[in-house]
N, C-alpha and C positions, 0 to 999 in steps of 0.2 A: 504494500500500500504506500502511495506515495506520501510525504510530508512535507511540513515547511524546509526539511532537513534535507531531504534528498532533491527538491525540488530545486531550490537557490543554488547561484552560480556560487564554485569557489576555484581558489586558483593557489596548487600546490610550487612553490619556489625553492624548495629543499628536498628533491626527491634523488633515492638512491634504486629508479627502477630499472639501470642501466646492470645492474648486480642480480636482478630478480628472480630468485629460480622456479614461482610459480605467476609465471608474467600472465597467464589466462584469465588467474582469480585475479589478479590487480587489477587489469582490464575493465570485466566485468564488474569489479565493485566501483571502479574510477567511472564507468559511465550509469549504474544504476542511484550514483549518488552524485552524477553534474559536476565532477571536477572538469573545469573546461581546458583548462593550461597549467600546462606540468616543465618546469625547470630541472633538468638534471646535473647535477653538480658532485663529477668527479672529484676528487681529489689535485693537484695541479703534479706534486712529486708520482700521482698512480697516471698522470697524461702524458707525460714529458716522453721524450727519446723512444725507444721503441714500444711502449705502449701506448704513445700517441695516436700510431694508425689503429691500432687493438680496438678504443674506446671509439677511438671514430667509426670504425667498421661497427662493432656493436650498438650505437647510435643510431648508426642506420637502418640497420636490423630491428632495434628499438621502433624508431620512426614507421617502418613500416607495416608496423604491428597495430598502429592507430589510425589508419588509413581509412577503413570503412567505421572508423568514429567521431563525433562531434567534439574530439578532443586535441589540440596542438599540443604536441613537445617539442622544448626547445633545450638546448645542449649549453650551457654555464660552466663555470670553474670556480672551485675553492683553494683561496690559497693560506699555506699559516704566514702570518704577521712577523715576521725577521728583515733582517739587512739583506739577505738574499733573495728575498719576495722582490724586495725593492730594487735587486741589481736586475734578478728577470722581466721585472715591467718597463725598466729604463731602456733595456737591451730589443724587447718586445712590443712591437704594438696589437695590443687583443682589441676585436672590433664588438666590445662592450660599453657601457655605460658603468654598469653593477660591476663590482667587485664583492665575491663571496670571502667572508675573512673569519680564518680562526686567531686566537690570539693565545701567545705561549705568557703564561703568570708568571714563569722564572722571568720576566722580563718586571727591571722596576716602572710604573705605572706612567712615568713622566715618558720613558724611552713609546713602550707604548702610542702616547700618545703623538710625541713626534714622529714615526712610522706612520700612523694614519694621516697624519697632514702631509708628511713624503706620497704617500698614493692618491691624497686626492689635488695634489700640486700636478702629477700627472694628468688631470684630469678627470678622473675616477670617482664615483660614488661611493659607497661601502654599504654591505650588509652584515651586520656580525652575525653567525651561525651560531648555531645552537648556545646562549648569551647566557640560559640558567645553566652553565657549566661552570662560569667565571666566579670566583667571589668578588672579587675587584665591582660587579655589578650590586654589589651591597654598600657600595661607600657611596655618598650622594653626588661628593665632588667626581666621583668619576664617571660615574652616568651623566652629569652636568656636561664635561668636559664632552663625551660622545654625542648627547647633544645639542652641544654649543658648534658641533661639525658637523652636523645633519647626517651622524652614522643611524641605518637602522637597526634596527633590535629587534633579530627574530627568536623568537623561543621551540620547543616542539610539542607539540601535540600530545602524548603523552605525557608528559611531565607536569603538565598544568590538568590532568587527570590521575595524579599521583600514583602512575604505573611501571615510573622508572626503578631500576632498585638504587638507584641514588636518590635517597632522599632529601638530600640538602638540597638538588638542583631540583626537585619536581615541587618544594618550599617556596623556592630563589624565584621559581617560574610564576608561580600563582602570586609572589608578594609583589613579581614587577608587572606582573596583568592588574593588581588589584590598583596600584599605585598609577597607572595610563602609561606605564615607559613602555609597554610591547607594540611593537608596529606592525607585525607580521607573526603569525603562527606556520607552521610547517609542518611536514609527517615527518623530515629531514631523517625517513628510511623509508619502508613500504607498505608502514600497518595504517594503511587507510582505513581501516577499523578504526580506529580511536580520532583520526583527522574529523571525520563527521562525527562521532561521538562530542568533539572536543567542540566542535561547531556548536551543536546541540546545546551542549553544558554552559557557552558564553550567551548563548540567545536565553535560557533558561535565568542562569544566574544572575545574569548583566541586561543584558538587552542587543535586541536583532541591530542594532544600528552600530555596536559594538564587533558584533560578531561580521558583519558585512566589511568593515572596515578591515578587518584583520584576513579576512579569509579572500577576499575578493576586492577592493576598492585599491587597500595600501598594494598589493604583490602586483595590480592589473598594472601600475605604474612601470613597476620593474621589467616585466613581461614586455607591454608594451616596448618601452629600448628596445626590447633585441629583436622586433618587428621592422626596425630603421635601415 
């Protein structure tokens, strides 16, 4: 039976179904609950050098698997946040907008922060992944500081359903949804299970104008870029 849940458009920008080993049910459950656009977001160290053409060829593979569905995917990159990210973007030009970023905590917060102003001097946007992993996202000044740089702040899906076994981060998640810092929710894997569950739970708990915003308005922005 259909609902307001399956019904409404949403749009996955952290997906890992380029890995999938039951890509059928993914499918199937991405079109009987209207995921419209789906971002896959290797790894940048699992793309480079000879598994570059690897995930390209799988992409494509991917890609063709959504043909007879009312669904786009489109192929992204996540990179972790070092000096060396930033010697491969200088060396590189990616025809992105979005840069996906993980960030390494052995780094002190201030380094950090001058890395992201290094990548968006390139011209580059930022999405930070999976964001309830960081503690650094419990300090205010440093959520200020990302943004005060227009970084956004995706969380996942499960964890703001308290399903991860890390608990701190499915804590971290619900305290920065509660507080308005999450811009984007994600499956960032492939339990589309819980992406519509987690849908569901923000319309319920919060309100549809909330959940719209995160599953579907903020990510159409992102999406959109890599239409250009």
């Amino acid at each position: 039976m259909n609902t307001i849940t399956t019904i409404l458009p949403k749009i996955d920008i952290n997906s890992h179904l380029i890995y999938d080993g039951d890509l059928q049910n993914s499918l199937d459950y991405i079109k009987n609950n209207n995921i419209k656009e789906i971002i896959c977001t290797p790894n940048y160290l699992e793309f480079r050098e000879s598994n570059y053409v690897n995930i390209n060829q799988q992409f494509k593979i991917l890609k063709n698997s959504f043909e007879e569905t009312d669904t786009d995917v489109f192929l992204g990159m996540e990179f972790k946040l070092n000096k060396h990210t930033i010697e491969i973007l200088k060396a590189n030009h990616y025809n992105c907008k979005y840069l996906f970023v993980t960030i390494d905590e052995d780094l002190e917060e201030d380094t950090i922060i001058n890395l992201l102003d290094e990548v968006m001097d390139l011209g580059y946007s930022i999405v930070l992944s999976n964001s309830e992993k960081y503690n650094l996202l419990r300090k205010k000044s440093f959520v200020q500081k990302l943004k005060d740089n227009d970084v956004i702040i995706e969380v996942k899906a499960s964890s703001i359903l308290h399903k991860d076994e890390d608990k701190r981060s499915n804590r971290l998640a619900n305290k920065l949804l509660k507080k308005g810092i999450v811009d984007v929710v994600a499956s960032s894997n492939n339990d589309y299970d819980s992406f519509v569950e987690c849908y569901d739970y923000i319309c319920q708990k919060y309100n549809y104008r909330l959940a719209n915003n995160l599953f579907y308005n903020n990510p159409k922005v992102i999406v959109d870029s890599l239409k250009k």
